[in-house]
Structures are given as structure tokens and as C-alpha cells.
SEVO-418305 format. One line per field, with one value per residue (C-alpha): residue in one letter; x, y, z. Coordinates in steps of 0.1 Angstrom, whole numbers, padded with zeros to 4 digits. Layout:
residuo A,...
px X,...
py Y,...
pz Z,...
REM end
This chain:
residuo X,X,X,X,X,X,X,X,X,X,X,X,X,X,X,X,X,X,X,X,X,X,X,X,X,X,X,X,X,X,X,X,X,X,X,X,X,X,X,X,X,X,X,X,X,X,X,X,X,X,X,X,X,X,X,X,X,X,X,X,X,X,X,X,X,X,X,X,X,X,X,X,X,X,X,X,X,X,X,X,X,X,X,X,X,X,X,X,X,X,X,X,X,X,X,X,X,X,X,X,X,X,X,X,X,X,X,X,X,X,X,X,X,X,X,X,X,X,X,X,X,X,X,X,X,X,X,X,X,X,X,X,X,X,X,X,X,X,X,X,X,X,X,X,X,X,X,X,X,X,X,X,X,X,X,X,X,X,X,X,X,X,X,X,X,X,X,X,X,X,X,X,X,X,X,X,X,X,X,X,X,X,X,X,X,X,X,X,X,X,X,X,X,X,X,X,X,X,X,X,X,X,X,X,X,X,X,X,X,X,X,X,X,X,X,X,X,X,X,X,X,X,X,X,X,X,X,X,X,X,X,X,X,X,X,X,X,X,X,X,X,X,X,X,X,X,X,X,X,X,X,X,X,X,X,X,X,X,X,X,X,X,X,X,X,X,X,X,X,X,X,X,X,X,X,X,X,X,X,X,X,X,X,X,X,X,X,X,X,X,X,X,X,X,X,X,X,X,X,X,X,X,X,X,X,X,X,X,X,X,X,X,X,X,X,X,X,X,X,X,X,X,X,X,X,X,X,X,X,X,X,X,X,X,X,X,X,X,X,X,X,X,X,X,X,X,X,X,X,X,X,X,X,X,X,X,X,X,X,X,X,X,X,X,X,X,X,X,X,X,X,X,X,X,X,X,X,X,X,X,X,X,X,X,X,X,X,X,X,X,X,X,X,X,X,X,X,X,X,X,X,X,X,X,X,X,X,X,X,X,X,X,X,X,X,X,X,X,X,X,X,X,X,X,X,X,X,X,X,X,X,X,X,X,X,X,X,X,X,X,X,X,X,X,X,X,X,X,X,X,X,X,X,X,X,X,X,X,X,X,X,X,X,X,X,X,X,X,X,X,X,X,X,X,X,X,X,X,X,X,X,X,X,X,X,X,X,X,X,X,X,X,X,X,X,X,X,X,X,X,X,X,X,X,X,X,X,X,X,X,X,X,X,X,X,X,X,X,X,X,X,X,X,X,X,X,X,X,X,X,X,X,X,X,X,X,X,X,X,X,X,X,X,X,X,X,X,X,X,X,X,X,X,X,X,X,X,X,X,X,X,X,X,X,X,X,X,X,X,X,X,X,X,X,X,X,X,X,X,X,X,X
px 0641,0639,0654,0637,0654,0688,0704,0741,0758,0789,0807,0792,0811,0836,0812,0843,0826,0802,0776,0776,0740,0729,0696,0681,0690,0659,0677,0674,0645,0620,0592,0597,0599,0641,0660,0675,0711,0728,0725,0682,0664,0651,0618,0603,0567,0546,0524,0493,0489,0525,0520,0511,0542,0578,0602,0634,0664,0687,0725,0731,0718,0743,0766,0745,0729,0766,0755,0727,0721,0721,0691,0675,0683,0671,0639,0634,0633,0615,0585,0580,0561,0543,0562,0570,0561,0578,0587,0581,0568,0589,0603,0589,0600,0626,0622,0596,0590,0578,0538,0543,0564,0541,0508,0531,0534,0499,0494,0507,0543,0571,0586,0621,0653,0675,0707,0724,0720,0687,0697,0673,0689,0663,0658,0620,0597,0563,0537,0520,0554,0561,0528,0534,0564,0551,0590,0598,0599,0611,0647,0669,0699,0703,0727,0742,0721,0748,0726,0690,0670,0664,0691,0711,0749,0767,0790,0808,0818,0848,0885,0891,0856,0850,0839,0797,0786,0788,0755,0750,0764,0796,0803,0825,0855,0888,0922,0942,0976,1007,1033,1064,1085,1120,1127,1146,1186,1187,1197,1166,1134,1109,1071,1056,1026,0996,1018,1029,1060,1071,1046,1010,1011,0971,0952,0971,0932,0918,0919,0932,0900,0879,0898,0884,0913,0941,0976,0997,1031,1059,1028,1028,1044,1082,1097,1130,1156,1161,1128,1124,1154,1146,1111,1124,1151,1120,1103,1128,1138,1102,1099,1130,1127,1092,1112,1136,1111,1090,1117,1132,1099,1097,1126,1122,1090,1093,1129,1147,1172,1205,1226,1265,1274,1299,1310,1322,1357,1375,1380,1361,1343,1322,1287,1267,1231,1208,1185,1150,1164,1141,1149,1146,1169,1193,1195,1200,1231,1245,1243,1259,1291,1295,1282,1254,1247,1212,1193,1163,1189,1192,1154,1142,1173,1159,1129,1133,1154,1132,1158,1162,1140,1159,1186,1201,1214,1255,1281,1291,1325,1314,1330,1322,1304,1282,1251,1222,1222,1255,1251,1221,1236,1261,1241,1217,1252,1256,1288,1296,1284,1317,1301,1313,1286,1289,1271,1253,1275,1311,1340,1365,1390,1366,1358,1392,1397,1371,1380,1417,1403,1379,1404,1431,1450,1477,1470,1465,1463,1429,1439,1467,1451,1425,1445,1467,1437,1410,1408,1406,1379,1347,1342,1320,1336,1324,1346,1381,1391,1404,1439,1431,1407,1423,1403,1389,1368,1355,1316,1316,1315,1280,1263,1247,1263,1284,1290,1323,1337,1368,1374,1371,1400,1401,1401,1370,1348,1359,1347,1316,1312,1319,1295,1265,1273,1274,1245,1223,1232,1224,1192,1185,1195,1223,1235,1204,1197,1231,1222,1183,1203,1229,1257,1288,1290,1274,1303,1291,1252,1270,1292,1264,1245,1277,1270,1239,1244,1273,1250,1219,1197,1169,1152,1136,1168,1182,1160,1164,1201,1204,1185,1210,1236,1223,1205,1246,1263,1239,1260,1235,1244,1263,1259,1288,1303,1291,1308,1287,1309,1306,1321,1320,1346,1371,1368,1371,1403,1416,1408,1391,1355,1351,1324,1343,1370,1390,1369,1390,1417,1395,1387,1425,1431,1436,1424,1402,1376,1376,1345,1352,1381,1371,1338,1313,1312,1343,1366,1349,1324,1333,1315,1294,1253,1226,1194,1177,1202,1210,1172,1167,1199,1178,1148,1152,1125,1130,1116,1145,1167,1203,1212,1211,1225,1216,1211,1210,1229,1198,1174,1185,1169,1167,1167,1165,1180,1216,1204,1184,1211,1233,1208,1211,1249,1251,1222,1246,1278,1264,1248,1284,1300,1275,1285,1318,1316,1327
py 1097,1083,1104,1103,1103,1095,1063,1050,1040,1043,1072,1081,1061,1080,1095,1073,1038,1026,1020,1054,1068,1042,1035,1030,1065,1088,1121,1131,1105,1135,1110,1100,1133,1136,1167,1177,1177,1205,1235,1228,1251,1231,1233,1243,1239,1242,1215,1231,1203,1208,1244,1238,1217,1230,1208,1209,1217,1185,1196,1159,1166,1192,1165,1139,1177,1176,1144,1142,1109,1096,1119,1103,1068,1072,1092,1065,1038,1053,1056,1091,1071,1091,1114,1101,1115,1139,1157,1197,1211,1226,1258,1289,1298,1315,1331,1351,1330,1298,1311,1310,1280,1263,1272,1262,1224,1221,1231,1217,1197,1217,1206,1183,1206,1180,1188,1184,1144,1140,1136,1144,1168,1162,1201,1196,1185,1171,1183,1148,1140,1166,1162,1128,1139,1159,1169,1175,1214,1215,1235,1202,1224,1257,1259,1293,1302,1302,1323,1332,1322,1283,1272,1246,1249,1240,1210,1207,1242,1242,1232,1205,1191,1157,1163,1157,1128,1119,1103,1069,1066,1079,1063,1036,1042,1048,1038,1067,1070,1058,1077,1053,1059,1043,1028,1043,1031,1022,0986,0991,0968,0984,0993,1017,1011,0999,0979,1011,1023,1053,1083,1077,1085,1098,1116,1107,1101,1079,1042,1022,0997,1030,1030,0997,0978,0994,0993,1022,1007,0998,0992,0956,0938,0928,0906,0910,0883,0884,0879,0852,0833,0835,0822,0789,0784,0782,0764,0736,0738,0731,0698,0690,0689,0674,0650,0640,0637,0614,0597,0588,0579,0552,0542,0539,0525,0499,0494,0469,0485,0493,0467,0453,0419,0401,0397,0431,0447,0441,0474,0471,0495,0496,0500,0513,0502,0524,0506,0508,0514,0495,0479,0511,0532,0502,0503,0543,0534,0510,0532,0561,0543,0528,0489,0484,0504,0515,0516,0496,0465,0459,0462,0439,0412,0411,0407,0377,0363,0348,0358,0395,0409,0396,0422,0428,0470,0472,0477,0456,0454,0455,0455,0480,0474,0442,0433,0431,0397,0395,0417,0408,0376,0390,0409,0381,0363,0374,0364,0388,0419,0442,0440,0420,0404,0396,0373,0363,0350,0349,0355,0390,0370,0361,0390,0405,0378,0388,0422,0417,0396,0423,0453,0429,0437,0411,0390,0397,0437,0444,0425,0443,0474,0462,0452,0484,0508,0493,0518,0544,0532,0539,0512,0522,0529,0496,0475,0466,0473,0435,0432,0397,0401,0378,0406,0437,0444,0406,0412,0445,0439,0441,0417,0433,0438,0462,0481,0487,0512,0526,0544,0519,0513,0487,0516,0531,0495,0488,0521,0517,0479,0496,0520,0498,0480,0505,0525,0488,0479,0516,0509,0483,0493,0464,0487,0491,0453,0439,0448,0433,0399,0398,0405,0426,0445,0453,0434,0405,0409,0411,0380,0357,0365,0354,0322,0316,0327,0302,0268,0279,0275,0298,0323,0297,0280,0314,0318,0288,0284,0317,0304,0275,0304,0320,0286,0275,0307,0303,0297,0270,0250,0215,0197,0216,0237,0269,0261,0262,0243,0252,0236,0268,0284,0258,0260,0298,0297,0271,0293,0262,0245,0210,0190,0159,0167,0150,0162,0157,0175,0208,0207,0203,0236,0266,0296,0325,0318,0283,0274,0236,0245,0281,0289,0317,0336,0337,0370,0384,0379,0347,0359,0389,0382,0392,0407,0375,0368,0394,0400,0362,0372,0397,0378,0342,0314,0308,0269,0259,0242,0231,0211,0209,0182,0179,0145,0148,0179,0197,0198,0206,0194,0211,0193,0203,0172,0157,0121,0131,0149,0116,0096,0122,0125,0088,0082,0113,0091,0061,0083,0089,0060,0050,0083,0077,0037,0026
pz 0856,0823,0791,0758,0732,0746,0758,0761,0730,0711,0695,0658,0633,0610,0579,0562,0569,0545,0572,0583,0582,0565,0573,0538,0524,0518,0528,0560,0573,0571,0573,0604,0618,0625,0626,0593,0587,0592,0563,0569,0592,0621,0628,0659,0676,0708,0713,0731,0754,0767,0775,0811,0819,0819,0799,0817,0796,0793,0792,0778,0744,0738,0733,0711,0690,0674,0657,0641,0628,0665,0672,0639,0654,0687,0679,0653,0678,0708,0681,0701,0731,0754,0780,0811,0843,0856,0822,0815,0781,0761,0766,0752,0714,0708,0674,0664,0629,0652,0645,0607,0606,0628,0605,0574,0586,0591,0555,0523,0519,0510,0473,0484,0469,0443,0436,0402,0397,0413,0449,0475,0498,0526,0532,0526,0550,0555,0576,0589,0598,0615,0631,0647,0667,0698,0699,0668,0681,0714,0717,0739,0734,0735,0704,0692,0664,0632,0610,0625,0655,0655,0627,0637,0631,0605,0619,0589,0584,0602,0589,0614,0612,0588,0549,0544,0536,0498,0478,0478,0443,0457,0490,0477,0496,0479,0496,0507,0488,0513,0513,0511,0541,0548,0576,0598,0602,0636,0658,0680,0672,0651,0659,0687,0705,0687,0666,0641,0639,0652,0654,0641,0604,0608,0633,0670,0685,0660,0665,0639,0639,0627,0598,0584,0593,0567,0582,0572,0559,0581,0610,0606,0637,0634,0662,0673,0670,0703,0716,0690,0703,0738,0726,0713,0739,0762,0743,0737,0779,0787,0761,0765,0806,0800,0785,0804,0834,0818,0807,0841,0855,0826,0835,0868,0870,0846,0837,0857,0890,0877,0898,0897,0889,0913,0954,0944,0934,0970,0986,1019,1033,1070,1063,1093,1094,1119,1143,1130,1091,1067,1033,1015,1040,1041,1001,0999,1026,1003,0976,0989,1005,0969,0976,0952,0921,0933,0961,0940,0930,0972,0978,0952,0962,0999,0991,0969,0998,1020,1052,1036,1064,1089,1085,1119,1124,1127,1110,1079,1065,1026,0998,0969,0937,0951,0935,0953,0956,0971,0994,1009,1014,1029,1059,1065,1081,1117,1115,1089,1112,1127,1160,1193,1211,1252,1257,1293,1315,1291,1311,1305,1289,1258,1256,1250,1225,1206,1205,1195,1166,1153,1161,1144,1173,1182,1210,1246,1236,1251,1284,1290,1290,1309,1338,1337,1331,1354,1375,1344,1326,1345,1373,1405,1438,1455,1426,1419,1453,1467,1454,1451,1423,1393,1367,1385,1352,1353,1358,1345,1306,1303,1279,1247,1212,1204,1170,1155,1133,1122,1149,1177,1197,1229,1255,1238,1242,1275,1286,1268,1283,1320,1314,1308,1337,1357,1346,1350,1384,1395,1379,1397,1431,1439,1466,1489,1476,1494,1528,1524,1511,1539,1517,1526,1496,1460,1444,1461,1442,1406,1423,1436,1398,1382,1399,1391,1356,1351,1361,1352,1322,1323,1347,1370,1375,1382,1411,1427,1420,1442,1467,1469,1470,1498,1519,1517,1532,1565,1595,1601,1567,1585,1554,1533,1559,1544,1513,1479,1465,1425,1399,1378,1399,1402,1364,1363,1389,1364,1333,1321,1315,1323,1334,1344,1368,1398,1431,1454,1435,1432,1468,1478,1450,1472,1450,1463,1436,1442,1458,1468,1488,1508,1525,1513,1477,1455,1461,1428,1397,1375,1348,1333,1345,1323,1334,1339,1364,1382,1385,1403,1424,1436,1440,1449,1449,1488,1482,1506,1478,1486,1460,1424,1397,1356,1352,1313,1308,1297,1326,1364,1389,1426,1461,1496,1514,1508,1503,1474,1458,1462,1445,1418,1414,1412,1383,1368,1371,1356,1324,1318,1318,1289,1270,1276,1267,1300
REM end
């Protein structure tokens, strides 16, 4: 329901502020029919035409009836429109003067009351005002009457309540006198809430924006020491981090990788490089074992190298405080990688040279504890059993590289070399695979692939080579008694690897592994196969071949008859002659 005469607004200013009630001063606004200030009998009517109704008694104007010149604004801007619906007349009057009063507006004016320099104290009132406000008598609050029926009370009467409002020729403010205070003795920072210090020098309830902005002294704001220091220590930690951020990203983006200059300062460290590592991870490496200065320095030298990317993983004996440049040069060697490499088909007793030479372990170390350990570092139960075996390891160094480090001993790569073996030959089932080939044993799969290994020179000459193996161990081979008759093993019994050799002195040699002298496979593994061979050993061509020469020393060439191959040998006898000059 809407409220005439009322809406939501602010608290009434403080009769202090030079604003306050002014709304181009004629008094009390009698003309437009407001109630009179307090001191002025208030006026009360019954409109006939509200008789009928009943004007409900509004509890909310008891609080805005304590302040007059809200009433006079309000009532001044509503222009007294008409009642809404819903509203009640006015109540019945109170006082038994309300008749005369009532006949005494519709008459003549009453004569304004001036005080003692002219000033219109608003206490008289004018009947067509009166006349145009329908509510101009109705009772909203049902105040106490302070001295007969209908008076308004006086709500500047009391002690507490604020002085009346002065004339217009007397409402220039004057500033209050401030009492000078010292400031108190003490080490704790001064001002309260509010900004003033201490306790509120004026009322405790009134704001200190009411009191046009004055400041009471001592009530401006005083900073601690403290706070200010703490202030600019942040301060200077936020540009001086800012800085030194922005800084380094400069410097990293555009200024040139801090690098060394050199082949570096001579102590030698082993640099480890992970499989999979790229340029980047390879750098940060470096950088941490001391090599290069930054990890940047390494990247930028690889790439400018046009081999950089061909970085191989292993461990690199470096030495520290390279440049970039130097050591990238460095790991694009193969050479220069702490790693042993077994190759396809090298014999055990490379092997342990190499490994003495990287281990700098005097020579014939690694082959003495091969032979005395054999049986301690991880070989199957189907090897190193035949006490005729020359090396009971021989065939079981598997071919792949092999990293080195500080703490690698010979015991530790042997076993690591076993283990391969072992785990690939499981893999591929050599022990099933013996019986389907006719062979006695699994030794004699890794054997036969040694073979093959050791003359061949690829995958296809791996398979047919085998089948030459196998075609010349058949009881029903007249041609060379069942002998295969390899010049690889009279080499290997020799510990030696010649082409040109006296025939008829290898077939008069009596060694177990020498092929030209007994019949069937060697008593063990001349070599260490790769996969390529040991895969044809398990899968021969089956074309029938029986014999094999290289005419040229690059190309091998497969017959099934014995005339053929003599035609062979002897085209391979005269081709060197002419190499030899002869």
C-alpha cells in the first residue's frame, strides 16, 4: 500500500550545516500548507468528504513527526495528490477547539508574528493554504500533547536536544574552539578508529563527515615507522624481483650461451648419455657433471655441426670445462664412447682384449677369469660341459654394445654378456629347434650359427651356408666324407685368420675344431652369432647347396655339385696370383 507523505531517505541533517532547512527561507513554508515548527499550534481539520472513510493511524510517522522539515519536504513534493485506495479518513478530532479553528481558516489570514529584527517566525498561517492540503489536519501520530490538545511538542526543549535554528542572517557557521590536547607519552602508534586519536573528542554517535569535514586536532592519520618500512621493503622486493626476472629473460633470450673456451682443463669425468636423451637433455647432463658451462653453449654447437644429431647414448669419458664445440666433437667420435662393442661373429678372445683395454686392466685379466669362472657366470645347463671346449664362454658373449662406467669390473660384463645370451636363445627356442634339425644338442644350434656367421656375408648367405652345414653332415654326403670342411675353424684352432693357407697342412692338423681334419660340427662355437645368423641356422634355404667359394672376396657364390665348385676354386686361385703378382 502506498504511504503519502513518507518515503525512504536519509537521517535529517545537523541544524549545524548550512543547508539545513534551507529551502528558500520564508518561515515555516506556510504557503504550501506544512506543519509549523515546533512552539506553533498545529492545526487540525476534518475534511467532510473523508468522514465516511477511516484513516488508519501510521506508527511510521511517529518517527519522521520528530522532524519537521522532512514532513515540509515530503508534503512539498507529493503536491498532496489524491489518496490512494485503500486509505481511511482521518480520525476523529481530538480537541474540542477543532470547530473554531476550522471556521477561523476559512476566514481571514492571521497577521505573521516578527520577532525583534523583522524575522518571520512562521507562527501565522493562511487559510487558502491551509485549504489546499486535504491533510493538513489529520492527527498521523498520536503525539503527547505538551501544552493543550493538538500542540505539537516542543523538540528543542529538552537539554540533550540540538539548539533552533538561527535566522538566515546568522547561520554562518563559526568554528568551534579546540581545546589543545598533548599527546599522550606512549611508544604505541597514535590514532583509534576513524582516524582520531584516542576517545572521540565530540559526541561518540556523530560521524565525523556531519561535521563538515573539521578534524579535531591530533585526528589526522600518523603512520607508524614500522608499517612504513615494511611498506618500502615490499616495495623495493617486488621491483627489485621484477627486475631481476626480466633481466634473466633478456639475457637468456637474446644474450649469447655462456660457454668455455678450450678441449677443457684435463680432469676426466664419465658422462652417461640415456637412450632416447635429446640435445637439450644431453646439454643439461653436460652441465651438471661440470663439461660445458651451460646447457645452451652444447645445444647451439650440435646444431651447427652438421653430425651433432648423430649423438650415439653411452658413456663418454669427458673432460671438464669443454666448450661446446669441443665437446660435441668429441661425442660425434664412436671411438671416443666408454663402451665395448661385440660385434657379430668376433671370437671370446677379442673380446677380452677389448675389455682389458677399456678397464685398463693388464693383459689377459678378463681371460683368466673367464676360464676359471665359467661355470660362475650365468651359462645354461646344456653349455660348457665337453672338457674339450678350448673357451666354454666362446658363443656366449652376445653381440650388442655395452656401456661402461666406473664401476664396471670384468666379472660384471661377462655376466652381463652371458646373460643376453642366454635370455636370446631361450627366446628363440634353440632347445626344441635342435631335435627338428637333427642335432644332438642346443650347443650345437649356437655352434652350426657360428659357422655360418664366420663365412657368411649377409642373411641370404646365412641361409644357404647352413644348408651346406647340414646337406654335409648327412651320412649320405660321399663327396667330403661328412666333413664340412671350413676354413674358419682351422683358423679359429690356429687362433689365426687367413685366407691363404697350406690345405693339405690343415687337413693333416688334428684339433677338435678343426673341420678339414674331423667329421661333423666342431666340439663348440667359433664365434659369437648374431640374430641374423642364428635365425638362418634355424631356418635354412633347403636349395640343396654343397658348396660355396667367393671368387672376388665380396660376393659368394653357392653350388650343388663338386665339379662346379672346382671350376670355382680354380677361377679363385688364378684371381690371386694376379693380386699377389705371380
Amino acid at each position: 500500500m502506498t504511504e503519502y507523505g513518507r518515503g525512504r531517505g536519509p537521517e535529517p541533517w545537523h541544524p549545524e550545516d548550512p543547508l539545513y532547512g534551507d529551502q528558500g527561507w520564508t518561515g515555516h513554508q506556510t504557503q504550501q500548507g506544512q506543519v509549523p515548527y515546533a512552539g506553533a499550534p498545529q492545526q487540525e481539520y476534518q475534511d467532510p468528504q473523508y468522514q465516511q472513510q477511516q484513516y488508519p493511524q501510521q506508527p511510521q510517522y511517529q518517527e519522521y513527526q520528530q522532524y519537521p522539515e522532512y514532513q515540509q519536504q515530503q508534503y512539498a513534493q507529493q503536491q498532496y495528490a489524491q489518496p490512494q485506495q485503500g486509505y481511511a479518513p482521518p480520525q476523529q478530532a481530538q480537541h474540542p477547539q477543532q470547530p473554531q479553528q476550522y471556521a477561523q481558516q476559512q476566514g481571514q489570514p492571521q497577521q505573521p508574528v516578527y520577532d525583534s529584527q523583522g524575522w518571520d517566525t512562521g507562527q501565522g498561517q493562511y487559510t487558502a493554504a491551509v485549504q489546499t492540503d486535504p491533510y493538513a489536519g489529520a492527527d498521523y501520530a498520536q503525539h503527547p500533547s505538551a501544552g493543550y490538545p493538538g500542540e505539537t511538542p516542543d523538540l528543542y526543549g529538552t537539554a540533550e536536544a540540538y539548539p533552533p535554528p538561527q535566522p538566515p542572517g546568522r547561520r554562518h557557521l563559526e568554528p568551534e574552539p579546540v581545546e589543545q590536547e598533548e599527546e599522550p607519552e606512549s611508544d604505541l602508534p597514535v590514532g583509534g578508529a576513524g582516524g582520531r586519536d584516542g576517545e572521540d573528542d565530540g559526541d561518540g554517535d556523530e560521524p565525523a563527515g556531519r561535521r563538515g569535514g573539521r578534524t579535531p586536532k591530533g585526528g589526522k592519520k600518523q603512520r607508524s615507522g614500522t608499517a612504513c618500512l615494511l611498506a618500502a621493503v615490499v616495495i623495493l622486493g617486488v621491483v627489485g624481483g621484477g627486475g631481476y626476472y626480466g633481466y634473466s629473460y633478456i639475457k637468456a633470450r637474446f644474450a649469447p650461451a655462456e660457454d668455455f673456451a678450450g678441449e677443457g682443463a684435463g680432469e676426466v669425468v664419465d658422462v652417461e648419455i640415456p637412450k632416447g636423451a635429446g640435445l637439450g637433455q644431453m646439454g643439461r647432463i653436460l652441465k651438471e657433471a661440470g663439461v660445458v658451462a651451460s646447457a645452451q653453449a652444447f645445444v647451439d654447437a650440435a646444431n651447427a655441426n652438421p653430425r651433432g644429431k648423430s649423438i650415439q647414448p653411452g658413456v663418454y669419458p669427458m673432460s671438464k670445462k669443454m666448450s661446446g664445440a669441443a665437446a660435441v666433437a668429441l661425442m660425434i667420435d664412436p671411438t671416443k664412447l666408454n663402451v665395448i662393442t661385440v660385434t657379430e661373429g668376433m671370437r671370446n678372445s677379442k673380446v677380452y682384449e677389448a675389455i682389458d683395454k677399456k678397464l685398463s686392466k693388464p693383459e689377459g685379466t678378463t681371460r683368466e677369469i673367464a676360464l676359471r669362472d665359467a661355470k660362475n657366470l650365468g651359462l645354461p645347463a646344456w653349455a660348457g660341459n665337453n672338457p674339450k671346449l678350448m673357451d666354454p664362454l666362446e658363443g656366449f658373449l652376445f653381440p650388442t654394445r655395452y656401456d661402461l662406467s666406473k664401476d664396471s669390473t670384468p666379472e660384471s660384463l661377462l655376466k652381463q654378456m652371458v646373460k643376453n645370451a642366454t635370455d636370446k636363445y631361450a627366446e628363440l627356442g634353440v632347445e626344441a629347434k635342435a631335435k627338428e634339425l637333427g642335432l644332438e644338442n642346443p650347443l650345437q644350434v649356437v655352434t652350426v650359427a657360428s659357422l655360418v656367421n664366420a663365412e657368411g656375408k649377409n642373411h641370404d648367405d646365412f641361409r644357404k651356408m647352413s644348408e651346406v652345414v647340414y646337406n654335409r653332415m648327412k651320412k649320405t654326403n660321399d663327396v667330403t666324407n661328412q666333413k664340412i670342411e671350413f676354413d674358419s675353424t682351422y683358423n679359429y684352432a690356429k687362433n689365426q685368420s687367413e685366407i691363404n693357407f697350406n690345405l693339405k697342412e690343415a687337413q693333416a692338423f688334428n684339433n677338435p675344431y678343426n673341420t678339414h681334419f674331423i667329421k661333423g660340427l666342431p666340439v663348440g662355437p667359433i664365434g659369437n652369432p648374431g640374430m641374423d645368423a642364428l635365425t638362418a641356422t634355424l631356418n635354412p634355404d633347403h636349395g640343396g647347396w654343397m658348396f660355396f667359394v667367393s671368387v672376388d672376396g665380396n660376393t659368394t657364390t653357392f653350388t650343388k655339385t663338386y665339379d662346379e665348385h672346382l671350376k670355382l676354386v680354380a677361377e679363385f686361385q688364378e684371381r690371386q696370383k694376379q693380386k699377389n703378382g705371380g
